[in-house]
N, C-alpha and C positions, 0 to 999 in steps of 0.2 A: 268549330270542333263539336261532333257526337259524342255528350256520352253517353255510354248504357254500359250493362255489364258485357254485354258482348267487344266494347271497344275498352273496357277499364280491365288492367292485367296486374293485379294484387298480386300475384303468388311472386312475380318478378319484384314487388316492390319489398316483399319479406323476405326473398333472397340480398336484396342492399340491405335493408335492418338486421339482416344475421351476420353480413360479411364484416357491416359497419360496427354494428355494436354500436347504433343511433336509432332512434324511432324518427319516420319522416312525420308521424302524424305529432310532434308535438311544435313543430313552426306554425307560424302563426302569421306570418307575410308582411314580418314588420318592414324589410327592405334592409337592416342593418348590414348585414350580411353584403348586397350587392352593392353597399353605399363603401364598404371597406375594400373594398374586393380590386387589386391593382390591374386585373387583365379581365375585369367588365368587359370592356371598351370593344375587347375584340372578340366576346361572345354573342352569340344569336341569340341562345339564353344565360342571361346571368343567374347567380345561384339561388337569387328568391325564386325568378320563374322554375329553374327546375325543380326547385325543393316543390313548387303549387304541381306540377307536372308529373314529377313523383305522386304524390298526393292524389291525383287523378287518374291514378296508374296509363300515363300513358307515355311510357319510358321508350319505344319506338320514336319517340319526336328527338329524346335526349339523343342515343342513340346516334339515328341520323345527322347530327351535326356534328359541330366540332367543339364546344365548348366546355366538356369534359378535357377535356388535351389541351385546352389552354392554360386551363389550370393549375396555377403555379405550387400548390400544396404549401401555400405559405400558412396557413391556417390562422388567416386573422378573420375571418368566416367566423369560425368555431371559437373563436378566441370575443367577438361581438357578441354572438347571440344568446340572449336573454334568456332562451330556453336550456339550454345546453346543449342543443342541436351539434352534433360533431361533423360539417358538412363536408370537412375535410376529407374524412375517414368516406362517408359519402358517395365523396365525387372518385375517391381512389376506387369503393368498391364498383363502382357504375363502370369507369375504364375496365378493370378486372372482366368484368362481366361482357362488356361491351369486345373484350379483346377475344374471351371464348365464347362471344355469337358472330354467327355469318350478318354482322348488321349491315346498313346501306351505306357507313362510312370504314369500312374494314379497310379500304385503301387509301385512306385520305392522306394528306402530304403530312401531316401532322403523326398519322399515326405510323406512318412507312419511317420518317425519322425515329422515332421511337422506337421501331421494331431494331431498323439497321442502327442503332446507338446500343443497345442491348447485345445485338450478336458481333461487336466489336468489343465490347466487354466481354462478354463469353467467350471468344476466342483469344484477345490478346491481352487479357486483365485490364487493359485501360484504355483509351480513346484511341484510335488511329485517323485523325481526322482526314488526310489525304486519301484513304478507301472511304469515310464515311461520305463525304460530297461527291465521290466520283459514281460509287452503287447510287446514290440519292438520284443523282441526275439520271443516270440512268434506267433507273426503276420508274421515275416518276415522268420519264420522256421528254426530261429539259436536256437534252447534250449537250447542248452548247453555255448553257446557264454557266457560269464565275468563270469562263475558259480563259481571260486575261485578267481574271483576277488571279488564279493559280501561280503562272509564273511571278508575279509579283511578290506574293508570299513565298515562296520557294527562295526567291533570290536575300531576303530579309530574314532569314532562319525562322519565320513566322510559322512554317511548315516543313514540315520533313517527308523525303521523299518515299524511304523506307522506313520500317517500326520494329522494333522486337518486343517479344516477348514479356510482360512483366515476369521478375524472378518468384513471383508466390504465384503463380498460376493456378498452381494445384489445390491453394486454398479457396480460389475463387471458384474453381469450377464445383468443389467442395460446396458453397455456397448456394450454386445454382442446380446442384442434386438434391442438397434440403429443400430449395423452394417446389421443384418438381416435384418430390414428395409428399410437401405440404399441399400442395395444389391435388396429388391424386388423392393422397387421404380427404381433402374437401369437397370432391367430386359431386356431390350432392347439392351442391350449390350449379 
């Protein structure tokens, strides 16, 4: 790894310090943080590296993976660290960020779930999981992926075929016109 100023991008890293309402520069790389942390295991970077990554403004690296989206937001991170580093807060702004840039994992399987868990909630107030596997496979070019595991569940009431409508719809969509709100009002991030 280069760095100079030409490869270190501060200005994105004070965009996560504003969204977070955390300073990255006060970690200090004790490791506590990645020592608590229950989905390490299946990050590229754990959250001390990114916080040093952060630190080095070179959030193109964070970005490009997927270890923001593993993260469980359990916030025993923040709940460790010695500084009061909020990494929680963080790693949620990084996703945020990372969801409104064109980054190099815009389609990862990880975040296609998350997009299609979201617009099943926006449409039906609550999970519909028999479309959420079916678009997945689909989007993500597994067709055949759980294809005998479906009737299985289907047969065991595990799954339903059809879904309706939660009855407060209207509060939820409610919900999700504040957040587009709050998202244009913040635009400046």
């Amino acid at each position: 790894m280069t760095l100079s100023t030409e490869t270190m991008n501060l200005d994105f890293v004070r965009k996560v310090e504003a969204l977070s309402g955390s300073s990255v520069r006060r970690c200090f790389q004790c490791g506590k943080c990645t020592a608590g942390c229950p989905m390490r295991s299946f990050m590229e970077h754990p959250p001390n590296r990114i916080m040093r990554l952060l630190q080095l403004g070179q959030w193109e690296r964070i970005l490009a993976g997927r270890s923001i989206w593993y993260c469980a937001s359990c916030e025993t991170c923040s709940t460790r660290c010695p500084n009061k580093v909020d990494l929680a807060a963080i790693m949620d702004a990084l996703r945020k960020l990372s969801w409104d840039a064109n980054g190099p994992s815009k389609e990862s399987y990880v975040q296609l779930a998350n997009r299609l868990f979201i617009e099943n909630i926006k449409t039906y107030g609550r999970q519909y999981e028999m479309r959420l596997g079916a678009v997945f496979n689909v989007k993500s070019g597994q067709f055949l992926k759980d294809l005998l595991l479906g009737p299985k569940l289907l047969s065991r009431g595990k799954l339903k075929m059809f879904h309706s409508k939660n009855k407060n719809i209207t509060e939820i969509e409610n919900i999700f016109n504040r957040i587009e709100e709050m998202r244009k009002n913040s635009s400046k991030f």
